[in-house]
N, CA, C and O atoms as a GROMACS GRO file, in nm:
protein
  612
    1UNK      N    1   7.270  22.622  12.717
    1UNK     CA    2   7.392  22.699  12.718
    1UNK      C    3   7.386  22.795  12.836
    1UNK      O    4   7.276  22.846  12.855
    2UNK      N    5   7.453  22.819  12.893
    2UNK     CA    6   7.521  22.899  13.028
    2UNK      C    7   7.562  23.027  12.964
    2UNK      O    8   7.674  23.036  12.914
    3UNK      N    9   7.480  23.124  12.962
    3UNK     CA   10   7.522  23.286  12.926
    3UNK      C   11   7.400  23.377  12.949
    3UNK      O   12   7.278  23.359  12.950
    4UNK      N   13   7.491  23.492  12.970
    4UNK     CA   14   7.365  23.590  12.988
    4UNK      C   15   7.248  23.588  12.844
    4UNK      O   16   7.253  23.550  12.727
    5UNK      N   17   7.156  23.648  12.926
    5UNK     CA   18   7.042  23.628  12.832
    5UNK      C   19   7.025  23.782  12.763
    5UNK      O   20   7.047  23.873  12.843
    6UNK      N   21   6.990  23.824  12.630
    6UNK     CA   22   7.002  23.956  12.603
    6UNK      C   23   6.849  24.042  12.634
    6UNK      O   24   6.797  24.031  12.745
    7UNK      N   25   6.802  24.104  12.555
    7UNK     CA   26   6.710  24.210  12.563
    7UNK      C   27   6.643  24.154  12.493
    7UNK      O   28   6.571  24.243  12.450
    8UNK      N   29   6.607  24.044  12.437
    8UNK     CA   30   6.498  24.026  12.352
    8UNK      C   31   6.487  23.899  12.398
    8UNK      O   32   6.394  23.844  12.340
    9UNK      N   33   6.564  23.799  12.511
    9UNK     CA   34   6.572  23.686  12.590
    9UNK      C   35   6.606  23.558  12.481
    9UNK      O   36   6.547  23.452  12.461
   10UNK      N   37   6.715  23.610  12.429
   10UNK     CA   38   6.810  23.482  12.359
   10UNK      C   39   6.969  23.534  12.443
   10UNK      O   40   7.003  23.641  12.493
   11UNK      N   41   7.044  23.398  12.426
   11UNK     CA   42   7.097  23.388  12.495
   11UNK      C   43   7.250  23.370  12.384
   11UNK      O   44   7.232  23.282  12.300
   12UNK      N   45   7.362  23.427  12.375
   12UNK     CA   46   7.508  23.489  12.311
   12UNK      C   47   7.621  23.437  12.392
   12UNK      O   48   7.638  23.453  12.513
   13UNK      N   49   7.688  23.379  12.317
   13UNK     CA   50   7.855  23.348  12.404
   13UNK      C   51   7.986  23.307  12.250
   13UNK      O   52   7.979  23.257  12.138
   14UNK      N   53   8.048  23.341  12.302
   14UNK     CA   54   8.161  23.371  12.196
   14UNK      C   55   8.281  23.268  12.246
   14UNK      O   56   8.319  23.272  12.363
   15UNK      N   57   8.324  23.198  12.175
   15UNK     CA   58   8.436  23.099  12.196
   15UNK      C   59   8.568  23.125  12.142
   15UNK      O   60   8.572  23.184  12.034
   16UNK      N   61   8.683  23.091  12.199
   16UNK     CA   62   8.821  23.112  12.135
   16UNK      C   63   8.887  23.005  12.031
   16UNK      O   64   8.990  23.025  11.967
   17UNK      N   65   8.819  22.908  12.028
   17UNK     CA   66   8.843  22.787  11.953
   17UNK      C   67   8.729  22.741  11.867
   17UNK      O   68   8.619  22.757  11.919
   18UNK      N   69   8.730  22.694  11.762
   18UNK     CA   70   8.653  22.614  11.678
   18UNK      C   71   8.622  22.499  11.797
   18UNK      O   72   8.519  22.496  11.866
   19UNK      N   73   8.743  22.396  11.806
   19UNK     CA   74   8.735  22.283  11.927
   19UNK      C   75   8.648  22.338  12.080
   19UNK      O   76   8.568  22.268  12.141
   20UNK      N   77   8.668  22.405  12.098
   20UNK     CA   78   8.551  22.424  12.239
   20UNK      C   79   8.434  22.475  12.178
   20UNK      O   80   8.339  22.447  12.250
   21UNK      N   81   8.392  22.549  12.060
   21UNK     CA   82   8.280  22.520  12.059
   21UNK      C   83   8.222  22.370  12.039
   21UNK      O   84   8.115  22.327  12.082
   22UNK      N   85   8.304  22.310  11.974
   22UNK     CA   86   8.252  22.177  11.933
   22UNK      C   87   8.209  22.065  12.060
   22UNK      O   88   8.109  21.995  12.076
   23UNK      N   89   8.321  22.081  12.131
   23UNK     CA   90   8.339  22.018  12.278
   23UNK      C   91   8.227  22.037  12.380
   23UNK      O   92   8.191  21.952  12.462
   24UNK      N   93   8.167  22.186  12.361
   24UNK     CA   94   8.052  22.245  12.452
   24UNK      C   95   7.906  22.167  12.402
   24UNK      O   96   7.823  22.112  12.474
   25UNK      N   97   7.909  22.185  12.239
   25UNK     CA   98   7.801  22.142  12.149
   25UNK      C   99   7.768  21.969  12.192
   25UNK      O  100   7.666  21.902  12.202
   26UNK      N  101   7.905  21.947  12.208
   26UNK     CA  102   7.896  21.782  12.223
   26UNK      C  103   7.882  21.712  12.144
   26UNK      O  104   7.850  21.595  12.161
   27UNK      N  105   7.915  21.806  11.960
   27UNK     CA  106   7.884  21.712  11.827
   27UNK      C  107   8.046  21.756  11.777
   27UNK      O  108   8.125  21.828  11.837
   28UNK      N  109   8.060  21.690  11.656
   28UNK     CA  110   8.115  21.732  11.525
   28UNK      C  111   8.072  21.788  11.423
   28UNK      O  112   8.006  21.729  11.337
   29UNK      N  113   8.110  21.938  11.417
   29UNK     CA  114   8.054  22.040  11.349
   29UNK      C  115   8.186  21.976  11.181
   29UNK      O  116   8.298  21.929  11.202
   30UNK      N  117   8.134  21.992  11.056
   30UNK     CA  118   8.212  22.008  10.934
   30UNK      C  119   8.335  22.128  10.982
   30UNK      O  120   8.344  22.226  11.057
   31UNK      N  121   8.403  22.066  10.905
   31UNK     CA  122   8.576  22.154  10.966
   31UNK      C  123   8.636  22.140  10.802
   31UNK      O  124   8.595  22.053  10.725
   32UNK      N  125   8.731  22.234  10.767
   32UNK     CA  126   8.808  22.239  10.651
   32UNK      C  127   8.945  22.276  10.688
   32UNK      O  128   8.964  22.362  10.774
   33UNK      N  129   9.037  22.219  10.630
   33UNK     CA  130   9.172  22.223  10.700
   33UNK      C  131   9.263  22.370  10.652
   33UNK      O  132   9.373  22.410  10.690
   34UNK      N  133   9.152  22.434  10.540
   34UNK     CA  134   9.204  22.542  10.473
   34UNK      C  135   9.151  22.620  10.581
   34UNK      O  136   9.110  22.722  10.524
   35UNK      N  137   9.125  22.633  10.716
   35UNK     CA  138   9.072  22.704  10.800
   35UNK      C  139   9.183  22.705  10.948
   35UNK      O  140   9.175  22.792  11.034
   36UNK      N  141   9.276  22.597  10.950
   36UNK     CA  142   9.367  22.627  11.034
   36UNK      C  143   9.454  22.694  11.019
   36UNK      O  144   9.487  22.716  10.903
   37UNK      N  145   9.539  22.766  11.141
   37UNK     CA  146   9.566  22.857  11.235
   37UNK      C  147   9.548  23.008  11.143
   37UNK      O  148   9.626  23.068  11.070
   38UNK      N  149   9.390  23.039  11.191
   38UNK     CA  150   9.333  23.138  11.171
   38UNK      C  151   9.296  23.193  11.271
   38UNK      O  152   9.188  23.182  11.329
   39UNK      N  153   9.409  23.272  11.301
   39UNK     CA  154   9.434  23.391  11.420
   39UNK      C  155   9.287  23.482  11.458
   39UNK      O  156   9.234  23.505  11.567
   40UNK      N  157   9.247  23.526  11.311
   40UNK     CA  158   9.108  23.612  11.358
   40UNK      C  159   8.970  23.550  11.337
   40UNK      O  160   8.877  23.609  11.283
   41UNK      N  161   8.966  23.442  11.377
   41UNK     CA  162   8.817  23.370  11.371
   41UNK      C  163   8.778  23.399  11.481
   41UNK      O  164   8.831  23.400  11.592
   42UNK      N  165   8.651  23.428  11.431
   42UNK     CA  166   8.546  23.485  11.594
   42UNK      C  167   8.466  23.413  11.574
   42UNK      O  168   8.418  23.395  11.462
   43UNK      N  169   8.421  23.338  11.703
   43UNK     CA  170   8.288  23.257  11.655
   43UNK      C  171   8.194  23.296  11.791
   43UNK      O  172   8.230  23.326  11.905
   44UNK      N  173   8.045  23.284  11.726
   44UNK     CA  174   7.940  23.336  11.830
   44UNK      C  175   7.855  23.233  11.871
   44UNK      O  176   7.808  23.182  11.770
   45UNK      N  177   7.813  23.178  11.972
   45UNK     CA  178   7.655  23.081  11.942
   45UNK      C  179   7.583  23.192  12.036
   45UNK      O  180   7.613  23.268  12.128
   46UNK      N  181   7.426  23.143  11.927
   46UNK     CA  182   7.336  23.208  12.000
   46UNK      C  183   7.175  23.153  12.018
   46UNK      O  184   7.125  23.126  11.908
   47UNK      N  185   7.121  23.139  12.089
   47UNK     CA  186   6.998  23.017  12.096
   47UNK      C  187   6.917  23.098  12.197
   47UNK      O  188   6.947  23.205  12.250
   48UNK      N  189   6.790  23.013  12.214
   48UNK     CA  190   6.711  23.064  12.292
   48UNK      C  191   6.665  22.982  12.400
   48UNK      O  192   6.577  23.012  12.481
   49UNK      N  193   6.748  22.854  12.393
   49UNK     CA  194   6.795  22.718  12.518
   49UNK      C  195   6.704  22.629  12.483
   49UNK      O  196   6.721  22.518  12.534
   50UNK      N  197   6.567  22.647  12.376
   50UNK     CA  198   6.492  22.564  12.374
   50UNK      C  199   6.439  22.518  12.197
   50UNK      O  200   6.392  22.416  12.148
   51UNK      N  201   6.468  22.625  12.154
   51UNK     CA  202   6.390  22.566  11.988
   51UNK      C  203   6.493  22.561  11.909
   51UNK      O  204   6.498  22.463  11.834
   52UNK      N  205   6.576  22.639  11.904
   52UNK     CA  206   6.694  22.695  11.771
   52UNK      C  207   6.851  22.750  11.842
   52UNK      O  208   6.886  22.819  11.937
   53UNK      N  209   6.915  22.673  11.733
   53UNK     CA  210   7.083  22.750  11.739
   53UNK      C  211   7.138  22.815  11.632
   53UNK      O  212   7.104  22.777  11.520
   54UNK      N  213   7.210  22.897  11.643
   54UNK     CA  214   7.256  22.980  11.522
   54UNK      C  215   7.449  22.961  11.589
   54UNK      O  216   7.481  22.970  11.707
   55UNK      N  217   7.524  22.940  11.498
   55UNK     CA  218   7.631  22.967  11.496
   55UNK      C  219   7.686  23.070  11.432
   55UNK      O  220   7.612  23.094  11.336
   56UNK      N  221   7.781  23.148  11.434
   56UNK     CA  222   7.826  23.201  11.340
   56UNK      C  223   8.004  23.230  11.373
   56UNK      O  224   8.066  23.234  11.479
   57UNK      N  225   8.049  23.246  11.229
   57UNK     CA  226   8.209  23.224  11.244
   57UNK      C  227   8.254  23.307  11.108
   57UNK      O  228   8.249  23.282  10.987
   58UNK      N  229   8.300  23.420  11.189
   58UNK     CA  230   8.347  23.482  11.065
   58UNK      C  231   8.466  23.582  11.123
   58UNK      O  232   8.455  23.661  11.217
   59UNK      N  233   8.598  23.553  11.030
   59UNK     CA  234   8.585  23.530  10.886
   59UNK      C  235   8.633  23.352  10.944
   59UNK      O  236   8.666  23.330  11.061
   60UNK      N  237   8.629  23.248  10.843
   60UNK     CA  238   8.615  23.115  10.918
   60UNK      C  239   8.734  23.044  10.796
   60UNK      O  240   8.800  22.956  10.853
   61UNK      N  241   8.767  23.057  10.675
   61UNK     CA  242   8.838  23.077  10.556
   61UNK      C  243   8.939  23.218  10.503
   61UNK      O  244   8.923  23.246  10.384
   62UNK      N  245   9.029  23.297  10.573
   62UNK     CA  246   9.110  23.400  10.490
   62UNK      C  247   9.121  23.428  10.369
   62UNK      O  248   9.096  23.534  10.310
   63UNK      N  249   9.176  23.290  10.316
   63UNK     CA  250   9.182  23.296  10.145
   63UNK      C  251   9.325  23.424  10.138
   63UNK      O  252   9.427  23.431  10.207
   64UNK      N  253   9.281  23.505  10.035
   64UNK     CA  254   9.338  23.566   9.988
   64UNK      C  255   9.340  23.712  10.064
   64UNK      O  256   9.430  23.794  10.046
   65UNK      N  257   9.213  23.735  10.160
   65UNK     CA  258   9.159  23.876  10.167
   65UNK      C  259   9.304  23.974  10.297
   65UNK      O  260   9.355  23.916  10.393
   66UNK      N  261   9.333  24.115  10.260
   66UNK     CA  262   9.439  24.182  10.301
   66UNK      C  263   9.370  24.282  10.370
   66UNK      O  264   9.248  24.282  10.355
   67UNK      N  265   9.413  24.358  10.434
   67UNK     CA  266   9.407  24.504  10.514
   67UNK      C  267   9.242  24.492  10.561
   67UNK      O  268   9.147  24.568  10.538
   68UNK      N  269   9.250  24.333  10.655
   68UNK     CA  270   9.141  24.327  10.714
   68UNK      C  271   9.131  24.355  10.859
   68UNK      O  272   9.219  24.300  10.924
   69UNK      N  273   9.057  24.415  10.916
   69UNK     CA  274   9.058  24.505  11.065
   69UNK      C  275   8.922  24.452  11.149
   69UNK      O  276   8.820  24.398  11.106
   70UNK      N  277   8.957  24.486  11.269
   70UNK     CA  278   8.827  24.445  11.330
   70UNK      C  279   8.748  24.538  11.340
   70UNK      O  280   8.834  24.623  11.365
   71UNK      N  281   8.656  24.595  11.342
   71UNK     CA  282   8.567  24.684  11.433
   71UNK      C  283   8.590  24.755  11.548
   71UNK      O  284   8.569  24.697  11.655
   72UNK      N  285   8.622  24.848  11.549
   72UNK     CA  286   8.631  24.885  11.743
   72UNK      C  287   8.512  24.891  11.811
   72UNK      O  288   8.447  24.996  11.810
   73UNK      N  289   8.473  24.786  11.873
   73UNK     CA  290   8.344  24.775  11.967
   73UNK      C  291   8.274  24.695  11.905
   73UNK      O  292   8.164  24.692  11.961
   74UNK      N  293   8.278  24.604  11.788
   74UNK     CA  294   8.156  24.508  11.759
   74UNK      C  295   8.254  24.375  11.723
   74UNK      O  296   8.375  24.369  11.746
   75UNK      N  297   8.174  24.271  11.662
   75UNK     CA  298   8.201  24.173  11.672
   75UNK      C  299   8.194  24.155  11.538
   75UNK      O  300   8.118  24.063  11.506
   76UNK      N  301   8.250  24.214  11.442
   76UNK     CA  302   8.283  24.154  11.297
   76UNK      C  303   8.422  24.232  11.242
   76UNK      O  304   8.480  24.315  11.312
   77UNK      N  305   8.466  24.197  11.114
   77UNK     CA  306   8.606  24.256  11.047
   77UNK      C  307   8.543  24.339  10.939
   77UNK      O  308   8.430  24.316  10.896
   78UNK      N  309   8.607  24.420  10.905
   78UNK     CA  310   8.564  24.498  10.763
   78UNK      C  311   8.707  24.475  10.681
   78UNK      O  312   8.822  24.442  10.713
   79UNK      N  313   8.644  24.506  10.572
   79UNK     CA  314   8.734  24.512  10.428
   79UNK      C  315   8.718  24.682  10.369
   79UNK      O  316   8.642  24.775  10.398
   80UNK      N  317   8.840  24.664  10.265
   80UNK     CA  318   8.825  24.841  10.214
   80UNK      C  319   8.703  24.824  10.137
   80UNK      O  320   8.633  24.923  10.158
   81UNK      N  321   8.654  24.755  10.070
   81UNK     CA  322   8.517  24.769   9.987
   81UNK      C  323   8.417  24.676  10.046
   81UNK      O  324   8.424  24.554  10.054
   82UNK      N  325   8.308  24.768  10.092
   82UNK     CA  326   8.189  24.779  10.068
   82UNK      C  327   8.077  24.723  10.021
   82UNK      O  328   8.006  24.813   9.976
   83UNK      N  329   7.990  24.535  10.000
   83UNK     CA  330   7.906  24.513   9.904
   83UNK      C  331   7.760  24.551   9.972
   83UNK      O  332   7.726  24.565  10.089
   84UNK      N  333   7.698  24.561   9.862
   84UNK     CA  334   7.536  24.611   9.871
   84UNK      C  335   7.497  24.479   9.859
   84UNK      O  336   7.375  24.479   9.842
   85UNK      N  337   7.542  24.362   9.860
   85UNK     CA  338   7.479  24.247   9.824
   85UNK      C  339   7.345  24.183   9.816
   85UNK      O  340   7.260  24.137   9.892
   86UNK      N  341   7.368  24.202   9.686
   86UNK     CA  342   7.201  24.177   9.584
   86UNK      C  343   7.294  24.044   9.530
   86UNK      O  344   7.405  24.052   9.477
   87UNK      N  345   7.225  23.932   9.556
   87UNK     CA  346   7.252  23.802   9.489
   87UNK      C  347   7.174  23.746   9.391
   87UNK      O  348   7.060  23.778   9.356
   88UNK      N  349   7.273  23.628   9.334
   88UNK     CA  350   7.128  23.587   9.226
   88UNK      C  351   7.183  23.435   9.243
   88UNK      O  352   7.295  23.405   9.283
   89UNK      N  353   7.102  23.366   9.212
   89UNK     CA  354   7.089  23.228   9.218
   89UNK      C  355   7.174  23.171   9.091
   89UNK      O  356   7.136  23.182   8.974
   90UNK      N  357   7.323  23.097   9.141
   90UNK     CA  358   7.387  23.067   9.033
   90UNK      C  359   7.414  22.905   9.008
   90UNK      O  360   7.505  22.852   8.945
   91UNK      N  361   7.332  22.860   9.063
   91UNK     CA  362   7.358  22.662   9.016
   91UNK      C  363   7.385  22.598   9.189
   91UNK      O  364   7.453  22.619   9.290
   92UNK      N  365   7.287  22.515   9.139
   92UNK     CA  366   7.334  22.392   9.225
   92UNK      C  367   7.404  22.245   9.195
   92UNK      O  368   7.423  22.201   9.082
   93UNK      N  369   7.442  22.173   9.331
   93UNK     CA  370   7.567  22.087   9.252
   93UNK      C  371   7.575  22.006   9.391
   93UNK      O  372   7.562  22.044   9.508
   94UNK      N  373   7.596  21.898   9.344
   94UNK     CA  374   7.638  21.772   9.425
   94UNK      C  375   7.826  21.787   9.452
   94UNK      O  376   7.924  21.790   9.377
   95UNK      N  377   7.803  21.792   9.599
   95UNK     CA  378   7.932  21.807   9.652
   95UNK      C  379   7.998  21.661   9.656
   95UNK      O  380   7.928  21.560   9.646
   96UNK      N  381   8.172  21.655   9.675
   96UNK     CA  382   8.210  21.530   9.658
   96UNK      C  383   8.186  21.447   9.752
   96UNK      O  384   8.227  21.331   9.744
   97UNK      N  385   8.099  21.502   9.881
   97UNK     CA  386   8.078  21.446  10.004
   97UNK      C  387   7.918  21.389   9.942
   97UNK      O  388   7.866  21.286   9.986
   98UNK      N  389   7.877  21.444   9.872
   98UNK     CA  390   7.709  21.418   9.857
   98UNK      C  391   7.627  21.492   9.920
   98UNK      O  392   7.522  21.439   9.954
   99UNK      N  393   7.646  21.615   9.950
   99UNK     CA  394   7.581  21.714   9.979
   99UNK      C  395   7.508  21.822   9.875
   99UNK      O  396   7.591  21.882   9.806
  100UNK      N  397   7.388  21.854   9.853
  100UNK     CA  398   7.360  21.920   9.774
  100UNK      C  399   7.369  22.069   9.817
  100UNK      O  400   7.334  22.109   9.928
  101UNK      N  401   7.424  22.155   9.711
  101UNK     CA  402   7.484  22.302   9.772
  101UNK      C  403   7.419  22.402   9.637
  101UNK      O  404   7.430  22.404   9.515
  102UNK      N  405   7.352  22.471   9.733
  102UNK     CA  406   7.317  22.605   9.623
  102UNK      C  407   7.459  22.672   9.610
  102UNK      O  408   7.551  22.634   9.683
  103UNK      N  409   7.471  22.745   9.543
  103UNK     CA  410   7.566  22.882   9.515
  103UNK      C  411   7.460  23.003   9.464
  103UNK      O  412   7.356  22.995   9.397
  104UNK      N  413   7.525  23.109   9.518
  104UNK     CA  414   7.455  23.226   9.512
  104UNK      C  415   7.539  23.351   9.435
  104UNK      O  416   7.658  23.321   9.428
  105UNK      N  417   7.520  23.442   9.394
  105UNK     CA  418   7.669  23.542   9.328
  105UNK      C  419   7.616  23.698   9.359
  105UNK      O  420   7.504  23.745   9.336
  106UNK      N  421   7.723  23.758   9.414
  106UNK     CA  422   7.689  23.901   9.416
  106UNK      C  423   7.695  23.926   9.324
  106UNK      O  424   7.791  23.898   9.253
  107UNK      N  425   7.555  24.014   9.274
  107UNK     CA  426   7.546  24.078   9.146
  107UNK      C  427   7.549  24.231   9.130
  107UNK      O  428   7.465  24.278   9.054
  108UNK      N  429   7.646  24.327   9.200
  108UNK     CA  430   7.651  24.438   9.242
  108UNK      C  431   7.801  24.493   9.157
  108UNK      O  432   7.836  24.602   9.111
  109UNK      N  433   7.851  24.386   9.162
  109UNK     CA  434   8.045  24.425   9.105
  109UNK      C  435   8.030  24.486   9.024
  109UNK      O  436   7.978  24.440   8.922
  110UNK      N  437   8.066  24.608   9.030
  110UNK     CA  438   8.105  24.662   8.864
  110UNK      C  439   8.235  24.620   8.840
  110UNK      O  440   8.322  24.592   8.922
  111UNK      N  441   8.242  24.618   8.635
  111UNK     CA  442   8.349  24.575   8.579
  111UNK      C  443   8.458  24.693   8.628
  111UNK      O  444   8.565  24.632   8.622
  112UNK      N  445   8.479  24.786   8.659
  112UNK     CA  446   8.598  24.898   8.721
  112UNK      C  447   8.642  24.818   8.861
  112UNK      O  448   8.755  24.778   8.890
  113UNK      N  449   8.544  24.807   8.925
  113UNK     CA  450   8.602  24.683   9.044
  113UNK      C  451   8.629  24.554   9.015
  113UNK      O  452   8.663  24.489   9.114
  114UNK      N  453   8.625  24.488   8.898
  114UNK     CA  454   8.680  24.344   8.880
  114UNK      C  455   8.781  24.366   8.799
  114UNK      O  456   8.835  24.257   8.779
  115UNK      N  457   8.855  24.481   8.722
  115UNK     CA  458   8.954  24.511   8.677
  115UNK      C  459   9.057  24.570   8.772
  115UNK      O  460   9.176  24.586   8.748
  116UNK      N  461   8.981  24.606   8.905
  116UNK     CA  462   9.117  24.620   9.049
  116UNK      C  463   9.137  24.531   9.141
  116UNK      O  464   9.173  24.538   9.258
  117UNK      N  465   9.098  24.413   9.046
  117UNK     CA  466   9.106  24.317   9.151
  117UNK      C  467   8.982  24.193   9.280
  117UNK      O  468   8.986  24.080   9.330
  118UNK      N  469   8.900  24.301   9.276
  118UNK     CA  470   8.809  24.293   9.359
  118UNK      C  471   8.682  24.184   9.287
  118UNK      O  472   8.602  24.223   9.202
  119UNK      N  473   8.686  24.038   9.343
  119UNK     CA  474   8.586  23.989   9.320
  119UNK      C  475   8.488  23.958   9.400
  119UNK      O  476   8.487  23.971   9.522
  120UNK      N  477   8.366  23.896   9.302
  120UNK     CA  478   8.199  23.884   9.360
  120UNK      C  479   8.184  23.863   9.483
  120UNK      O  480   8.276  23.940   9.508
  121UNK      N  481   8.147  23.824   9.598
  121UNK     CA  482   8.105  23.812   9.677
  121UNK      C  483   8.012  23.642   9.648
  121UNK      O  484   7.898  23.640   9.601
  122UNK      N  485   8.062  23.559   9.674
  122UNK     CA  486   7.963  23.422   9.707
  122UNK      C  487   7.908  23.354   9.760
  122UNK      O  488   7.986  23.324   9.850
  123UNK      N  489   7.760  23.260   9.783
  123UNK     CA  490   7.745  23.217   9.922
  123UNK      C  491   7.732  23.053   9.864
  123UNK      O  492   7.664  23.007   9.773
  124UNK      N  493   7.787  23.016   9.918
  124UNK     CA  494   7.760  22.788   9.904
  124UNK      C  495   7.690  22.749  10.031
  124UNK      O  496   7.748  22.752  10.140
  125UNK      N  497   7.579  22.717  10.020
  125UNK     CA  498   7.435  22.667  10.155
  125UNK      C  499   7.391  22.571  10.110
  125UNK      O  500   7.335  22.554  10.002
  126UNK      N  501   7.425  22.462  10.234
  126UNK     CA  502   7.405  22.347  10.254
  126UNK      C  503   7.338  22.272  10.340
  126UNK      O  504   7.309  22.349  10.431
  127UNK      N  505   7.290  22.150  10.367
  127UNK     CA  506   7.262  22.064  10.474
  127UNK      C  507   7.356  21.952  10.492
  127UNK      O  508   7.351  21.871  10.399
  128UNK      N  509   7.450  21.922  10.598
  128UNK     CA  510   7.480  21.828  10.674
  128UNK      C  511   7.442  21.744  10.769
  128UNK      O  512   7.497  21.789  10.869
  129UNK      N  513   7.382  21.651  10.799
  129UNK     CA  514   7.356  21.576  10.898
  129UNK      C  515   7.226  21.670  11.025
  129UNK      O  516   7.217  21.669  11.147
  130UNK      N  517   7.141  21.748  10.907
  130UNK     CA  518   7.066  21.848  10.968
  130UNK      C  519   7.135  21.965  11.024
  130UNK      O  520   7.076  22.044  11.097
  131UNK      N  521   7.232  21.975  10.998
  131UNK     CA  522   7.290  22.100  11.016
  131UNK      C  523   7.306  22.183  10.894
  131UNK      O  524   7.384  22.144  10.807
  132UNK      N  525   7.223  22.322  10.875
  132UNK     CA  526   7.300  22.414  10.753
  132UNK      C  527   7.419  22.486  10.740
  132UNK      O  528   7.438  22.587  10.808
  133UNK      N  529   7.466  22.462  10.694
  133UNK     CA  530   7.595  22.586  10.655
  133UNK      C  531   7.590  22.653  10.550
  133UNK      O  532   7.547  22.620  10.439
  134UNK      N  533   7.648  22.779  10.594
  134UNK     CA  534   7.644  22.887  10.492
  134UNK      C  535   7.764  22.908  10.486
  134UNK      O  536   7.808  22.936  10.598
  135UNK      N  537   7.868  22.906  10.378
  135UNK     CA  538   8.018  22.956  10.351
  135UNK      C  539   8.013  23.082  10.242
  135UNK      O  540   7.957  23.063  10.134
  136UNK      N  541   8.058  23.178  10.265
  136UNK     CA  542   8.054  23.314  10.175
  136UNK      C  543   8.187  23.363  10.194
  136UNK      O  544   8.253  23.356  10.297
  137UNK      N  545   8.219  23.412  10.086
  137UNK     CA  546   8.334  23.510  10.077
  137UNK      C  547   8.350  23.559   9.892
  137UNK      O  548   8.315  23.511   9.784
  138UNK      N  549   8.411  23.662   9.933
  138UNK     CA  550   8.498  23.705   9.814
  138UNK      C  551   8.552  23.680   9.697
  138UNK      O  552   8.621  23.762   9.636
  139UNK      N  553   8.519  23.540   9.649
  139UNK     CA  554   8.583  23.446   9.580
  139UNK      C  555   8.509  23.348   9.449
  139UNK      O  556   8.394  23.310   9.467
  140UNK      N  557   8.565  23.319   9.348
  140UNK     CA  558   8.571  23.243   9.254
  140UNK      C  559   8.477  23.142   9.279
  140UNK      O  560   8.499  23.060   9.369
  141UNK      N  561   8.355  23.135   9.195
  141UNK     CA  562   8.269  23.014   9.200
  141UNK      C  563   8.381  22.841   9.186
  141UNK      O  564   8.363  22.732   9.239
  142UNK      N  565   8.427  22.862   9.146
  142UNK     CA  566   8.547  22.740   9.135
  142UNK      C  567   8.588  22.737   9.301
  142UNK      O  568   8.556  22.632   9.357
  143UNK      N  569   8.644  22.825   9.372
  143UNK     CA  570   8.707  22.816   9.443
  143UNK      C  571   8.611  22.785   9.590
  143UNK      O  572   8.632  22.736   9.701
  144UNK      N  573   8.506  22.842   9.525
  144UNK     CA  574   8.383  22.794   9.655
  144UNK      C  575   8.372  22.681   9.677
  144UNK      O  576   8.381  22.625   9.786
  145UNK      N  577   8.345  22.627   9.552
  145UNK     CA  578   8.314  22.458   9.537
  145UNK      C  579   8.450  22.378   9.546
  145UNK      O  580   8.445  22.258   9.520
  146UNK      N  581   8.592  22.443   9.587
  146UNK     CA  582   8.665  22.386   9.624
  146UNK      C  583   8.660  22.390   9.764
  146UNK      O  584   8.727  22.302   9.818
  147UNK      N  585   8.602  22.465   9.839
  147UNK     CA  586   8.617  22.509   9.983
  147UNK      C  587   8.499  22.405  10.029
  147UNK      O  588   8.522  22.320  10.116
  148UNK      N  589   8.386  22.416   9.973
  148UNK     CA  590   8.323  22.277  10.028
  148UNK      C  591   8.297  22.163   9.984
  148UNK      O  592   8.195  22.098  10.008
  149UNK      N  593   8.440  22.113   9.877
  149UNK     CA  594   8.464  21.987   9.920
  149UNK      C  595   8.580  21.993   9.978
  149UNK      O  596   8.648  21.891   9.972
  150UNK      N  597   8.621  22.081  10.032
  150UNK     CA  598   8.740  21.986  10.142
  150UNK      C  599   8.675  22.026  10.298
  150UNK      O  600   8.754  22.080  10.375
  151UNK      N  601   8.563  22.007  10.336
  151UNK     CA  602   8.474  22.011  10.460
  151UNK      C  603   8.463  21.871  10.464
  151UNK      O  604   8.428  21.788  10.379
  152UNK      N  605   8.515  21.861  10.629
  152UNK     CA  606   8.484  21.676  10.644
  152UNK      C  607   8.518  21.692  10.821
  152UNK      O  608   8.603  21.755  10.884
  153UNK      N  609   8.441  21.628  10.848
  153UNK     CA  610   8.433  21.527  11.012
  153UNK      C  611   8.596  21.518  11.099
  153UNK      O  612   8.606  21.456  11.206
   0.00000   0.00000   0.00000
């Protein structure tokens, strides 16, 4: 990859498209169609040109979430609340693709915050074709495991 190198000599570049990262990568990364025209997706790669890649794309799914803002000066969005996220291991499960997917659950919610609305925090981590993904958000163990099965090529 072609980018400056940082202070610890890995190397950061940020794309405007899902499609040019993919195009640069020279693969087919998993895509979900509940992810198009999502105005505030930021996506980062970051590697060290020789052992490892890290992607990251967030937020990469909206869903439902409101009065979301960027940061002034960094590279992520905040929400009005806050998680301390302490997870716990909540089932694994054969996706409709045949992928095996942990799920994880924030275990921090108090019931005063799930009576305003505000739910758990979730993570669904996977392997594709040697690639991991991690999908997290805000949302309904149901609705996770709806989000990765509609991930496809």
């Amino acid at each position: 990859m072609i980018a400056d190198q940082d202070e610890i000599g890995d190397y950061r570049k940020e794309y405007d498209t899902y499609d040019a990262l993919c195009e640069e990568l020279g693969i087919k990364l998993l895509n979900s169609d509940l992810s198009k025209n999502n105005t505030l997706m930021m996506i980062q790669r970051k590697t060290d040109n020789e052992n490892w890649e890290e992607i990251r794309i967030s937020p990469y799914i909206l869903g439902d979430i409101s009065k979301i803002e960027k940061v002034e000066g960094e590279n992520f969005y905040s929400w009005e609340k806050d998680y301390l996220e302490t997870f716990a291991f909540v089932e694994s499960y054969q996706s409709k693709q045949g992928y095996l997917v942990n799920i994880l659950q924030d275990t921090t919610i108090e019931e005063k915050d799930r009576n305003m609305g505000y739910k758990s925090k979730c993570y669904a981590i996977f392997v594709a074709d040697g690639i991991r993904y991690t999908l997290s958000g805000s949302i309904e163990l149901e609705k996770m495991k709806e989000l990765v099965d509609s991930m496809h090529y």
